[in-house]
TORVO-431564 format. One record per residue: residue number from 1; residue in three letters; x, y, z of N, C-alpha, C in turn. Coordinates in Angstrom, 1 decimal, always signed. Layout:
BEGIN
+-----+-----+--------+--------+--------+--------+--------+--------+--------+--------+--------+
:   k :   r :   n_xx :   n_yy :   n_zz :  ca_xx :  ca_yy :  ca_zz :   c_xx :   c_yy :   c_zz :
+-----+-----+--------+--------+--------+--------+--------+--------+--------+--------+--------+
: NUM : ALA :      X :      Y :      Z :      X :      Y :      Z :      X :      Y :      Z :
...
+-----+-----+--------+--------+--------+--------+--------+--------+--------+--------+--------+
//
This chain:
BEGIN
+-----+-----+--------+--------+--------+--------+--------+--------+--------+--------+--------+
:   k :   r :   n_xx :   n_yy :   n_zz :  ca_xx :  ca_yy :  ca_zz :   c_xx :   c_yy :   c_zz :
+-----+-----+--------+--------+--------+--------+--------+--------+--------+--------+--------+
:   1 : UNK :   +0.8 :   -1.2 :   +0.0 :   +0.0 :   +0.0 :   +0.0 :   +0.9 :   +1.2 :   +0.0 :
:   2 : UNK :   +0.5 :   +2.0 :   -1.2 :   +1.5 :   +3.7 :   -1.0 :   +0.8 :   +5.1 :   +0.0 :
:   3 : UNK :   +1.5 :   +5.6 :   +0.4 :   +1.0 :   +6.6 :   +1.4 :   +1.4 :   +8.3 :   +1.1 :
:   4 : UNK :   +0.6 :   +8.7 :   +0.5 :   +0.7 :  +10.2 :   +0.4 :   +1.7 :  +10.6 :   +1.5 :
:   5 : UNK :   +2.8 :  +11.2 :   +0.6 :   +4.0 :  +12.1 :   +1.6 :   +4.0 :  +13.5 :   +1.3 :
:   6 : UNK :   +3.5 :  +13.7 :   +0.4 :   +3.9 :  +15.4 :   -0.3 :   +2.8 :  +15.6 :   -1.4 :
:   7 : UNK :   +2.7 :  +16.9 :   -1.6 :   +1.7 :  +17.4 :   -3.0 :   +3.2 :  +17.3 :   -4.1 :
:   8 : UNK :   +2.9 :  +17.0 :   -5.2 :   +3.6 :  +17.6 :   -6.7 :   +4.5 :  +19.0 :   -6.2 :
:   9 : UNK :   +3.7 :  +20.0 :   -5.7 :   +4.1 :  +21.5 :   -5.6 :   +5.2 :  +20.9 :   -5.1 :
:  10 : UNK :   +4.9 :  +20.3 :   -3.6 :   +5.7 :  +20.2 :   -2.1 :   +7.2 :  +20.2 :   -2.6 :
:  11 : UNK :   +7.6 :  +19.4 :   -3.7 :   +8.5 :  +18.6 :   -4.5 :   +9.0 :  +19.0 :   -5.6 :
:  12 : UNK :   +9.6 :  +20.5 :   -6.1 :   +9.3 :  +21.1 :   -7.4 :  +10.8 :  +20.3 :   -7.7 :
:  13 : UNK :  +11.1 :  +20.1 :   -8.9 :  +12.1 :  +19.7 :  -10.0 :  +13.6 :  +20.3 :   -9.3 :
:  14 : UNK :  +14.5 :  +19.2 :   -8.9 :  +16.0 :  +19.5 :   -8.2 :  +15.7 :  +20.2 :   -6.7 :
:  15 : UNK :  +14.5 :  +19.2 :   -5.8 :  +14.5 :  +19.1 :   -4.8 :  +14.1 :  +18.1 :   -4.0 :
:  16 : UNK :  +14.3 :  +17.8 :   -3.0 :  +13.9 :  +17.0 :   -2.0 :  +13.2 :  +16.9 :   -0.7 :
:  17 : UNK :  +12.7 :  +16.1 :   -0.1 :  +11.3 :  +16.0 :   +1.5 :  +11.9 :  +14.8 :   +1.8 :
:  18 : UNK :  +12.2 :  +14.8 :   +3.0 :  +12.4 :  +13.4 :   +4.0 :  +11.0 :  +13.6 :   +4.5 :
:  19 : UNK :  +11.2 :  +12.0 :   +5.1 :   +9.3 :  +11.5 :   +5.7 :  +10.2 :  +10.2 :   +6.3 :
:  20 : UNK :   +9.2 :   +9.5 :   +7.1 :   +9.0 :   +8.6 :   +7.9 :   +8.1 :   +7.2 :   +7.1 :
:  21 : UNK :   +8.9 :   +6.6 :   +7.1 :   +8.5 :   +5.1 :   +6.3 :   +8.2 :   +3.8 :   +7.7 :
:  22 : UNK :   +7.1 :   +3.4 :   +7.9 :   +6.5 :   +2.6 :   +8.9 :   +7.1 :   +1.1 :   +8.4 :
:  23 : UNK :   +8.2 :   +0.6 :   +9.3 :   +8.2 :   -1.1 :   +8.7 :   +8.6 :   -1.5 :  +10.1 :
:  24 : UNK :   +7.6 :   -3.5 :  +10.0 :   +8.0 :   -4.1 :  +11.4 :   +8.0 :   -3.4 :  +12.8 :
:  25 : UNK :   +6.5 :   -2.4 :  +12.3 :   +6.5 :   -1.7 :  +13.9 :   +7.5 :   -0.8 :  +13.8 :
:  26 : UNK :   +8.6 :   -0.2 :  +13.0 :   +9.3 :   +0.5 :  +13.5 :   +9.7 :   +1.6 :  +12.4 :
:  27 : UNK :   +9.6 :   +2.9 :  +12.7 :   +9.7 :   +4.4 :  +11.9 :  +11.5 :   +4.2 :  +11.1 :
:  28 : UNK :  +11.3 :   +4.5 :   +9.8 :  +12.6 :   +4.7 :   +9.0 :  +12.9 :   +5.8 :   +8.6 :
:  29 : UNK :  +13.8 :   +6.6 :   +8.6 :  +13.7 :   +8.1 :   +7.9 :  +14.2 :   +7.4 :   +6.3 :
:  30 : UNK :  +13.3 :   +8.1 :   +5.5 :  +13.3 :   +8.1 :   +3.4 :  +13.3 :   +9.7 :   +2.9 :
:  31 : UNK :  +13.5 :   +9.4 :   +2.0 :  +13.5 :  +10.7 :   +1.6 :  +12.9 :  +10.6 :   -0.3 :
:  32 : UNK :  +12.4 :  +11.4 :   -0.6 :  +12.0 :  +11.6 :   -2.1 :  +12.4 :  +12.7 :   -2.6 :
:  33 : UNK :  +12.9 :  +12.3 :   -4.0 :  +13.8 :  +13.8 :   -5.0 :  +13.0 :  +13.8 :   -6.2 :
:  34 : UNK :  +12.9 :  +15.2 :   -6.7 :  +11.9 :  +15.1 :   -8.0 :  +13.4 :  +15.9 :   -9.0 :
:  35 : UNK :  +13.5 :  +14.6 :  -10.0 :  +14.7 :  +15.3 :  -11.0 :  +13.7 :  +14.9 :  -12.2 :
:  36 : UNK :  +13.5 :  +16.7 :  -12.6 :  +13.3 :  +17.0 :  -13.7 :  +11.5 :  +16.1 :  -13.9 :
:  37 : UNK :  +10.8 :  +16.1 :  -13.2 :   +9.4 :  +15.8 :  -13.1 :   +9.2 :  +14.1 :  -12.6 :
:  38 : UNK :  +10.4 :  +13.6 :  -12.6 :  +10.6 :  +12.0 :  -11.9 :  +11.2 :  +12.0 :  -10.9 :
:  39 : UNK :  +10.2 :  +11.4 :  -10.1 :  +10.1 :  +10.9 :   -8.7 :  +10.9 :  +10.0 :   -8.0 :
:  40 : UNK :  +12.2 :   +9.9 :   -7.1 :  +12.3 :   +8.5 :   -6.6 :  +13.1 :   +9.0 :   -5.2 :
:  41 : UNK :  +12.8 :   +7.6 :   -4.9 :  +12.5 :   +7.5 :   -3.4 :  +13.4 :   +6.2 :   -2.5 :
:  42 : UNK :  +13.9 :   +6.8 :   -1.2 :  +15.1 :   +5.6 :   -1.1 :  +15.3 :   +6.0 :   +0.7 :
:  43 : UNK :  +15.8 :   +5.0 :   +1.1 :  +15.7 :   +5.2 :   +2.7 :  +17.1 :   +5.8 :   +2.9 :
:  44 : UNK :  +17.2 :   +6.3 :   +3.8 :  +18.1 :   +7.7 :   +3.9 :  +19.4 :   +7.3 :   +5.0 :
:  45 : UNK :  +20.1 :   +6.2 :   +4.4 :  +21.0 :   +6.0 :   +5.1 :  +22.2 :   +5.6 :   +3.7 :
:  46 : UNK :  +23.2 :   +5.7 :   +4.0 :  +24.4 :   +5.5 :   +3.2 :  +24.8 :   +4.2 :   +3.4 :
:  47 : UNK :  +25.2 :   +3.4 :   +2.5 :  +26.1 :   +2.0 :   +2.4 :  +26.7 :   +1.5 :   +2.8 :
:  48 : UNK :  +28.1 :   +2.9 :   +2.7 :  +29.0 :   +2.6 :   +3.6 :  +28.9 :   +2.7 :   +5.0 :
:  49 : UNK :  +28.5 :   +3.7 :   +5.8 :  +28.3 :   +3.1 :   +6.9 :  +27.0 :   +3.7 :   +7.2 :
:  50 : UNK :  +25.6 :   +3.3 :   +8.0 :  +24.7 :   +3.6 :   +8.5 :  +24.1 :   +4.8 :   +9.1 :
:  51 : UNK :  +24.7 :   +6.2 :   +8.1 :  +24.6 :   +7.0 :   +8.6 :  +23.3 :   +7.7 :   +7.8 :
:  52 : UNK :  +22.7 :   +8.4 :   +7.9 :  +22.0 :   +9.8 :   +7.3 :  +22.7 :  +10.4 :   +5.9 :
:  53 : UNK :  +21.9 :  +10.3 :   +4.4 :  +22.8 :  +10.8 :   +3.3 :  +23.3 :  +12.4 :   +3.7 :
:  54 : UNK :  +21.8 :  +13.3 :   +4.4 :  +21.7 :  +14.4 :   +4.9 :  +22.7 :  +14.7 :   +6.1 :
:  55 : UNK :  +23.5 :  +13.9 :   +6.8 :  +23.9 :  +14.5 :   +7.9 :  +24.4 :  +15.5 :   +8.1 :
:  56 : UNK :  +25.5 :  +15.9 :   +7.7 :  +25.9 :  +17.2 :   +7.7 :  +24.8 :  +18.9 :   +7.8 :
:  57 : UNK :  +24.1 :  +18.8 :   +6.2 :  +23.4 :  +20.0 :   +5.8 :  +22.0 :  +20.0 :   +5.4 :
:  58 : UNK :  +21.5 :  +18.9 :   +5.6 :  +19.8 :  +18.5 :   +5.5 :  +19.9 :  +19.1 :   +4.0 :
:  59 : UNK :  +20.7 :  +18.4 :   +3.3 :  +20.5 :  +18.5 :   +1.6 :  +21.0 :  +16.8 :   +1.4 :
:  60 : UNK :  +20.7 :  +17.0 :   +0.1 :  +20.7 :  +15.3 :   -0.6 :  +21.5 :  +15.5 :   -2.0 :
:  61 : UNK :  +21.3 :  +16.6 :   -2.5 :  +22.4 :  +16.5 :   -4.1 :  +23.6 :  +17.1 :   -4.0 :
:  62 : UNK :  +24.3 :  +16.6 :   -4.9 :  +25.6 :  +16.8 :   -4.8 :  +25.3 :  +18.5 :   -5.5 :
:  63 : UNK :  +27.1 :  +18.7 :   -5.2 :  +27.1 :  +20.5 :   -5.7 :  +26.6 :  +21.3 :   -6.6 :
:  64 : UNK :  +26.7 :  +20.1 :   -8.1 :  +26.7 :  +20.6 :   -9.1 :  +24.9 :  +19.7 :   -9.9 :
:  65 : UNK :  +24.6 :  +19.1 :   -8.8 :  +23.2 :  +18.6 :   -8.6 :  +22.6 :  +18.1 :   -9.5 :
:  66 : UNK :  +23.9 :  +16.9 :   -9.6 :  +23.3 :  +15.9 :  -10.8 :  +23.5 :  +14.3 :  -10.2 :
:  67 : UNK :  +24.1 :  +14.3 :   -8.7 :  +23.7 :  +13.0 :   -8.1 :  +23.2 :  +13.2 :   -6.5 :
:  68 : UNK :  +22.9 :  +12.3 :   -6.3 :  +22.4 :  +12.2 :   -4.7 :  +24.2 :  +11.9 :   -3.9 :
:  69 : UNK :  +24.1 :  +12.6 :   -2.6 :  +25.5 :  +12.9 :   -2.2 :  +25.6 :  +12.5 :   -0.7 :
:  70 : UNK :  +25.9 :  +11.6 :   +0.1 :  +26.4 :  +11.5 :   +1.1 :  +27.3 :  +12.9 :   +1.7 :
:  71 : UNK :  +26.8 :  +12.9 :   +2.3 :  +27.4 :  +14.5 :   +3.1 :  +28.7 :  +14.1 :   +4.3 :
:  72 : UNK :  +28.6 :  +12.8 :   +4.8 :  +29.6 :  +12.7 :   +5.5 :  +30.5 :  +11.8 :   +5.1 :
:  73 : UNK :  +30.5 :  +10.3 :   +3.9 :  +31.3 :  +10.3 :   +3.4 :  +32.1 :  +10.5 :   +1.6 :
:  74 : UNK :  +30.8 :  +11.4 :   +1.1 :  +31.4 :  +12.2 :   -0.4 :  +30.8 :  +11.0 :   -1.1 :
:  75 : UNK :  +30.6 :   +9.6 :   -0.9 :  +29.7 :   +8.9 :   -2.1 :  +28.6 :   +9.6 :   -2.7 :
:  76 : UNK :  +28.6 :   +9.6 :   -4.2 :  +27.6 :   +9.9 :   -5.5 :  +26.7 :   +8.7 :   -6.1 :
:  77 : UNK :  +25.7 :   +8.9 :   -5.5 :  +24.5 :   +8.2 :   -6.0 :  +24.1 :   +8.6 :   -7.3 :
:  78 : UNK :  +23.5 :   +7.6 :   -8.1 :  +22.5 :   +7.9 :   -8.9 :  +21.7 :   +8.1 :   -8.9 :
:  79 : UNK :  +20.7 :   +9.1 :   -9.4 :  +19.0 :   +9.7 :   -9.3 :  +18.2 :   +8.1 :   -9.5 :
:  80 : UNK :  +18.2 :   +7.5 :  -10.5 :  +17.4 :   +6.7 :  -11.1 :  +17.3 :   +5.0 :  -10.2 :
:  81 : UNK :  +19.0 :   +4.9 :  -10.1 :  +18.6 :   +3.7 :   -9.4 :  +19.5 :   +3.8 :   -8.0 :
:  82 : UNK :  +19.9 :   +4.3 :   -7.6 :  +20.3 :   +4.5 :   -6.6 :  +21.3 :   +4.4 :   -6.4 :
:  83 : UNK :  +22.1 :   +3.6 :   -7.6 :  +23.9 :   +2.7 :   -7.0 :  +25.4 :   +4.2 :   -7.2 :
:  84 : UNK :  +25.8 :   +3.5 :   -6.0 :  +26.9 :   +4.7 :   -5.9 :  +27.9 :   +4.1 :   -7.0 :
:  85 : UNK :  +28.4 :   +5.9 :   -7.6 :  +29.1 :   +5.3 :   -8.6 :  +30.8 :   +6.3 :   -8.1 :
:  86 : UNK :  +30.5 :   +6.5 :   -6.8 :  +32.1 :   +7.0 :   -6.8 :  +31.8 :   +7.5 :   -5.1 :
:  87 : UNK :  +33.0 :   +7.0 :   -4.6 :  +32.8 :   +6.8 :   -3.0 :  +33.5 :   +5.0 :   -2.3 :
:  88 : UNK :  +33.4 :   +5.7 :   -1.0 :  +34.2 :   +3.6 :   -0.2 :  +32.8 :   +2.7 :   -0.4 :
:  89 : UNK :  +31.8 :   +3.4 :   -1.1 :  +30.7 :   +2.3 :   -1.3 :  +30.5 :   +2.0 :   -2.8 :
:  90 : UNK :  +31.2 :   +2.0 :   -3.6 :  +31.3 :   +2.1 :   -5.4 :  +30.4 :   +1.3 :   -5.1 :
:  91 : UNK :  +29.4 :   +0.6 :   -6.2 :  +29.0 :   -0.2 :   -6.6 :  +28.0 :   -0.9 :   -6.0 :
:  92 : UNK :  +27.6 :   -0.7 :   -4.5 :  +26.6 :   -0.4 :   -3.9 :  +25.1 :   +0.6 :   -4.6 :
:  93 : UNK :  +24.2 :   +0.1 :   -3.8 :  +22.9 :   +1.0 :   -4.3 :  +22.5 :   +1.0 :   -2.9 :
:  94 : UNK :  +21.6 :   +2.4 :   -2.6 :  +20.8 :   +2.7 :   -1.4 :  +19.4 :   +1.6 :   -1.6 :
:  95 : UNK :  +18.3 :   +1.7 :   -0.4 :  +17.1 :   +0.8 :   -0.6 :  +16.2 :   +1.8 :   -1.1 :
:  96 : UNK :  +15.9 :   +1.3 :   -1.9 :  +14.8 :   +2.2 :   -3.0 :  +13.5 :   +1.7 :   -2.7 :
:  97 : UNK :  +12.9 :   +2.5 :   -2.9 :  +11.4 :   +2.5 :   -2.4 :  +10.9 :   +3.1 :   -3.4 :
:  98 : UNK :   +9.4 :   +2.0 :   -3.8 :   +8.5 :   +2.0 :   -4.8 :   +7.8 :   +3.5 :   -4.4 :
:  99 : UNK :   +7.6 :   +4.5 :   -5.6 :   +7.1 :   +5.7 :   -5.6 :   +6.3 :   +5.9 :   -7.1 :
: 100 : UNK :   +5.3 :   +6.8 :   -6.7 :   +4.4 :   +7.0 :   -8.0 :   +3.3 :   +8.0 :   -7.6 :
: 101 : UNK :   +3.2 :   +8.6 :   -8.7 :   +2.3 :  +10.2 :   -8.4 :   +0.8 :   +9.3 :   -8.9 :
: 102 : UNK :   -0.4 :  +10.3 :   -7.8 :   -1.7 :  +10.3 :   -8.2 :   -2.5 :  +11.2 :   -8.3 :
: 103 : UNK :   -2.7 :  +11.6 :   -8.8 :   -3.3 :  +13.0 :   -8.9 :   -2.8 :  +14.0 :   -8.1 :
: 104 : UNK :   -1.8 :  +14.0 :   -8.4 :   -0.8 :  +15.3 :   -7.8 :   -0.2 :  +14.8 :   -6.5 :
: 105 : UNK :   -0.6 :  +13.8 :   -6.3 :   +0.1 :  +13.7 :   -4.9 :   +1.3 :  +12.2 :   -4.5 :
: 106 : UNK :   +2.2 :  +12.7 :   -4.4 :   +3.6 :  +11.6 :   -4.5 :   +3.3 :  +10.4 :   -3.2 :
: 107 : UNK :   +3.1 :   +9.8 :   -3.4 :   +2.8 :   +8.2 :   -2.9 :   +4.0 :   +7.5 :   -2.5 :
: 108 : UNK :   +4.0 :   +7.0 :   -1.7 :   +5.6 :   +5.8 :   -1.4 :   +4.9 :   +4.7 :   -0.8 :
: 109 : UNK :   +5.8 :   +3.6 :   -0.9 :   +5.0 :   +2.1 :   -1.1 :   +5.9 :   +2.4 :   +0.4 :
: 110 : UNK :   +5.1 :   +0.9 :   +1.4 :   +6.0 :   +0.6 :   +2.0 :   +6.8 :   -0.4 :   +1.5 :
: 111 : UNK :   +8.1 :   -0.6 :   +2.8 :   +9.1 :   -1.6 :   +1.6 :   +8.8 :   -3.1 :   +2.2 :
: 112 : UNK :   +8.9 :   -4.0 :   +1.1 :   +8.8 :   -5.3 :   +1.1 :   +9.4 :   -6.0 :   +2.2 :
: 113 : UNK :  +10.6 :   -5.7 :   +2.4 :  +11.6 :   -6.4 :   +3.6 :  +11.6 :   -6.2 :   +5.0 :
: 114 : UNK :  +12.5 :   -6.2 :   +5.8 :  +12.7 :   -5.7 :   +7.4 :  +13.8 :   -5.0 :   +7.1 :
: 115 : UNK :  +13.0 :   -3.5 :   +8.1 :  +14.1 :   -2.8 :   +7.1 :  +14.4 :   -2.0 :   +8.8 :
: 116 : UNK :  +13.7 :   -3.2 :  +10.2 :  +13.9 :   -2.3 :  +11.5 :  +15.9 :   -2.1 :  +11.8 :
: 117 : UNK :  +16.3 :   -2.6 :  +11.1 :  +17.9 :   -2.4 :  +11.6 :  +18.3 :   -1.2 :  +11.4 :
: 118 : UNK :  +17.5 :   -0.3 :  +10.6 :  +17.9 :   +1.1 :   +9.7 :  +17.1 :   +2.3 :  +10.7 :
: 119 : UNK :  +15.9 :   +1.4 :  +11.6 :  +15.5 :   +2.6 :  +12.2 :  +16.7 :   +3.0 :  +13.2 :
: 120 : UNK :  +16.0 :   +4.7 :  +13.2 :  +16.9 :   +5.7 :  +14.5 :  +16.6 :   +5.0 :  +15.7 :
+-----+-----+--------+--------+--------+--------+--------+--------+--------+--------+--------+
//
């Protein structure tokens, strides 16, 4: 089942909203980025180690804001599928979460797995 996190507006094009993802009884911080009118959505911890992509500056893209950016250890994500393509997590991907707009309003699935190791 997907759960209204944001309006369309909420989310304009080369930005981002963290939310709260419900799994196994227990709260996840996710976050959703709209690049360029596509939506995607991924739980908000880095690869390499368990931290927050936001920790530093409660931002998500890198400088020149063409990938998703770990702020405390410089790994570059990709928008579309999530796998780091430069960072101590190369070749890794973040957990991506099913996302989809309905009539204006951006939806996130919950995730399939047990995902309580990642709550705060």
């Amino acid at each position: 089942m997907s759960e209204p996190i944001a309006s369309v507006d909420e989310v304009p094009p080369g930005h981002s909203k963290k939310f709260l993802v419900r799994t196994g009884g227990e709260e996840v911080e996710a976050f959703v980025v709209n690049v360029g009118g596509a939506f995607h959505a991924y739980v908000n911890r880095c690869r390499h180690m368990p931290t927050p992509l936001d920790f530093v500056r409660d931002e998500f893209l890198s400088d020149d804001g063409r990938f998703l950016r770990c702020y405390t250890h410089g790994a570059l994500y990709e928008f579309a599928s999530g796998r780091c393509i430069e960072g101590p997590c190369k070749g890794e991907s973040l957990y991506r979460l099913p996302v989809r707009v309905d009539n204006d309003e951006v939806l996130v699935g919950c995730p399939s797995g047990d995902l309580r190791e990642l709550a705060d």
